[in-house]
C-alpha positions in Angstrom: -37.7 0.5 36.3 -35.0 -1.5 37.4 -31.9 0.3 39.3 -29.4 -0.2 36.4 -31.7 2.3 34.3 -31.4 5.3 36.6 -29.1 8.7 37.1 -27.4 9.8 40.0 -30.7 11.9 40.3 -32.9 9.0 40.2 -34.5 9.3 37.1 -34.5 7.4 34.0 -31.5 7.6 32.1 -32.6 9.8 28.6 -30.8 6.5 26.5 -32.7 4.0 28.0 -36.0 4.8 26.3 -34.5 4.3 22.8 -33.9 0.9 24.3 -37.4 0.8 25.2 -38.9 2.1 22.3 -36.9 -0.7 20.4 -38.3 -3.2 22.2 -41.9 -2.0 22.0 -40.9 -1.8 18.1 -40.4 -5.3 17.9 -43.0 -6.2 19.9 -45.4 -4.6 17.8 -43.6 -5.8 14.3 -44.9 -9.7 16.3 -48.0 -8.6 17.0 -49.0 -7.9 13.1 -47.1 -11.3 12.3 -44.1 -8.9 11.0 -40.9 -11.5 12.0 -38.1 -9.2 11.8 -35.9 -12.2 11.3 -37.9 -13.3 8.7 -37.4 -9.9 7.1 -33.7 -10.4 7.5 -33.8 -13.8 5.9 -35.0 -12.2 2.6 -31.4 -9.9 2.4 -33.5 -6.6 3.8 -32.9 -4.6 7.2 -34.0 -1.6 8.7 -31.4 0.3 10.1 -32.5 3.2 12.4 -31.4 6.3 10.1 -33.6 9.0 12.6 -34.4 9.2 16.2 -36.4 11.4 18.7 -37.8 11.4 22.2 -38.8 14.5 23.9 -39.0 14.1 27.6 -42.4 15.1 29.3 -41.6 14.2 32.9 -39.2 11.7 34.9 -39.6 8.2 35.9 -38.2 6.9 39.0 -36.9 3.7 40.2 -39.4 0.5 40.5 -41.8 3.0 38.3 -43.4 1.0 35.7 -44.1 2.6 32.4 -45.9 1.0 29.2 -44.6 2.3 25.7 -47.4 2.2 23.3 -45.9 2.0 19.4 -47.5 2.5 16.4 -46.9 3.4 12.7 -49.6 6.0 11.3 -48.9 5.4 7.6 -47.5 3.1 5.1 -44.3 3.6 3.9 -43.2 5.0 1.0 -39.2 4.8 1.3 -39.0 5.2 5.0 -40.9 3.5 8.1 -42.0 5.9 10.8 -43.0 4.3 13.9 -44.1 6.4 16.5 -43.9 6.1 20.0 -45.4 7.2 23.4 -44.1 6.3 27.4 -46.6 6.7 29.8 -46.6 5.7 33.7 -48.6 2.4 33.9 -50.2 3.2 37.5 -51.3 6.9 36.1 -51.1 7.2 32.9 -49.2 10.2 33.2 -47.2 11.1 29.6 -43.7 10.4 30.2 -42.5 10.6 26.4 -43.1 10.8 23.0 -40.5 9.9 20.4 -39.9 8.1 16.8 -37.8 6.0 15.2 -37.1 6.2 11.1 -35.8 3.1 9.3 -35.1 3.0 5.7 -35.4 -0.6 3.5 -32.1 -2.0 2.9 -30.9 -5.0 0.8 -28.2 -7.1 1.9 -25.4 -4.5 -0.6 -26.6 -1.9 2.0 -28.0 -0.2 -0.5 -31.3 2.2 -0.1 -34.9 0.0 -1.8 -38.5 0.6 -1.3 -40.5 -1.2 1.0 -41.1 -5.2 -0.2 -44.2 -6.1 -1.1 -44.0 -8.7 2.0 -43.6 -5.6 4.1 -46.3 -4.1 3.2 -48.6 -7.1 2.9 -48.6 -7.1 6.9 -48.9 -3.5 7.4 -52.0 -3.4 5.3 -53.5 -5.7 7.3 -52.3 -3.6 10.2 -53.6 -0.5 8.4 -57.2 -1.8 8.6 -57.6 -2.9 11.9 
């Protein structure tokens, strides 16, 4: 934890882990070979339309905690990916949370999931 992410209390600000579970997010899109700009070049986003993070127990400054992501399904007309915080040293639970994205062409309007989507996440799906 760096300084800037901490409360008068100490603790991790409660917005900073959607921060951090973004970043895991895109860090486990590259590890599946899932560019999101690549995505983007093809006219389709994925706009955070849901978020949750229920808070288990506080991190403190120069803590170091590991977010572990992961999506437990293929989507249908939404992507969930899931998320859990945990405190590197211990392993101590710190949070759990999700994120939902829908599929959106470059209108902004609502489409399923591309087939080049869900070409990766099948190979993801049988690992």
């Amino acid at each position: 934890m760096y300084y800037r992410d901490i409360d008068k209390m100490g603790i991790v600000y409660y917005s900073r882990y959607f921060e951090y579970f973004e970043e895991s997010r895109t860090e486990l899109f590259a590890s599946i070979g899932l560019q999101i700009s690549s995505v983007e070049q093809e006219g389709i986003t994925l706009p955070v339309i849901s978020s949750h993070c229920d808070f288990k127990k506080g991190t403190k400054f120069e803590d170091v905690i590991l977010i572990r992501s992961s999506i437990n399904k293929s989507p249908r007309s939404t992507l969930k990916v899931s998320y859990r915080a945990v405190l590197k040293e211990t392993n101590d639970l710190l949070a759990t949370g999700y994120t939902i994205h829908a599929f959106v062409n470059s209108s902004g309007n609502p489409i399923k999931p591309p087939k080049s989507i869900l070409e990766y996440l099948q190979k993801y799906f049988k690992n």
